[in-house]
C-alpha positions in Angstrom: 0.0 0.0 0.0 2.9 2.7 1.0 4.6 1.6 -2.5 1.5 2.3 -4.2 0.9 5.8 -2.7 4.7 6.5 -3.1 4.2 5.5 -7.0 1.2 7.6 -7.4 2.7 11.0 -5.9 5.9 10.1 -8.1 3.4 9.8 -11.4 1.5 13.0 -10.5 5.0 15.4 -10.2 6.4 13.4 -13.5 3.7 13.3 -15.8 2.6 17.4 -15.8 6.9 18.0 -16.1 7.1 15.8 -19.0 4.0 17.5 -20.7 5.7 20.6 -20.1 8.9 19.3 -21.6 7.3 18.4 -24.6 5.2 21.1 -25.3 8.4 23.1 -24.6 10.2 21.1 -26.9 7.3 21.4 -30.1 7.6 25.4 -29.6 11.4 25.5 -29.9 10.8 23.3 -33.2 8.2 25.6 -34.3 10.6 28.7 -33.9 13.6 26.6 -35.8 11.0 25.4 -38.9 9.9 29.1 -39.0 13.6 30.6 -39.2 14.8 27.5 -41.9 12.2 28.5 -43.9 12.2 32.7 -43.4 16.0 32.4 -43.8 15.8 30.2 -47.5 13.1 32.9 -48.2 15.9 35.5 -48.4 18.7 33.3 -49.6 16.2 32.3 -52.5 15.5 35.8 -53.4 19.6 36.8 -53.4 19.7 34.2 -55.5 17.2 34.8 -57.8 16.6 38.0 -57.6 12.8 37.8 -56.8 10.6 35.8 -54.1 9.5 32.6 -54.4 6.1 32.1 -55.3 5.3 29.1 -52.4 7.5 27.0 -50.0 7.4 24.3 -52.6 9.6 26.7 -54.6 12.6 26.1 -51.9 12.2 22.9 -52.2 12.9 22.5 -55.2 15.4 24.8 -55.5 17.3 23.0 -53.0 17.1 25.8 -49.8 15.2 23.1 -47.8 15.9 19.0 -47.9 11.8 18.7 -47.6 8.6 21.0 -46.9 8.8 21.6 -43.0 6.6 20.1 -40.3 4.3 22.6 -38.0 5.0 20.7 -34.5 2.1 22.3 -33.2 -0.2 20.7 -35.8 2.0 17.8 -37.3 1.4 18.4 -40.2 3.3 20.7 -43.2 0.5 23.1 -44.0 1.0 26.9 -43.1 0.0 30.6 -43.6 2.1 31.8 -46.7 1.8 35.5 -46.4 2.4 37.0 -50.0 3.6 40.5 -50.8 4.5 42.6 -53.6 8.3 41.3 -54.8 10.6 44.6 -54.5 12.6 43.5 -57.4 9.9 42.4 -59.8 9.3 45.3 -62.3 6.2 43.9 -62.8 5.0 44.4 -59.5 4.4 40.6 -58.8 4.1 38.9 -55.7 5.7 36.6 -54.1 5.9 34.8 -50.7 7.1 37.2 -48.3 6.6 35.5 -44.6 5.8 32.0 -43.3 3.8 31.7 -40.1 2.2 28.6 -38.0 -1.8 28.2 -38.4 -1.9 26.5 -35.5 -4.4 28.1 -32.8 -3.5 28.6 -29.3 -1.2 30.1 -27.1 2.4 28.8 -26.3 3.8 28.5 -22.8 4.3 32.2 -22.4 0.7 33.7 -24.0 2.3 34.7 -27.3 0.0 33.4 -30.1 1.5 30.9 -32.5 0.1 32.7 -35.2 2.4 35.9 -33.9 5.7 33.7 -34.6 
């Protein structure tokens, strides 16, 4: 019985840290897929001289190995926020920004749309 209630106070401080761990550790990948992807968003553009027109594009151009994962969500859909391209003399647009669609808050209160 006194092993029993011993195990169950162990289980009750483990369980909520571990949760916290991992939810910690999705957020920290979320930050990391957004940079990767906002970072080959730029070297794209140097490259090319004008944005990409979806994150497909740095795939295949080699910027990323694969189309990132949203932690949050697992899966690899997110917000591609499109703007005017500053060296198209067009006045195309291309992708300008990358952000996560998931809902929610992370551990701090900063919406994961705000990445």
């Amino acid at each position: 019985m006194i092993t029993m209630f011993i195990m169950i106070i162990l289980i009750s401080v483990a369980v909520p840290t571990y949760e916290r761990s991992v939810r910690h550790a999705k957020e920290t990948v979320l930050h990391e897929n957004l940079w990767q992807m906002r970072r080959a968003i730029d070297q794209y553009t140097a490259d090319k001289g004008k944005l990409p027109s979806k994150i497909d594009d740095l795939v295949e151009g080699k910027y990323l190995h694969e189309r990132p994962q949203d932690p949050i969500l697992e899966k690899d859909e997110w917000d591609e926020k499109m703007g005017p391209d500053p060296n198209s003399p067009d006045g195309q647009e291309g992708l300008i920004d990358v952000k996560s669609t998931a809902e929610g808050e992370d551990s701090s209160g900063v919406p994961f749309k705000d990445y």
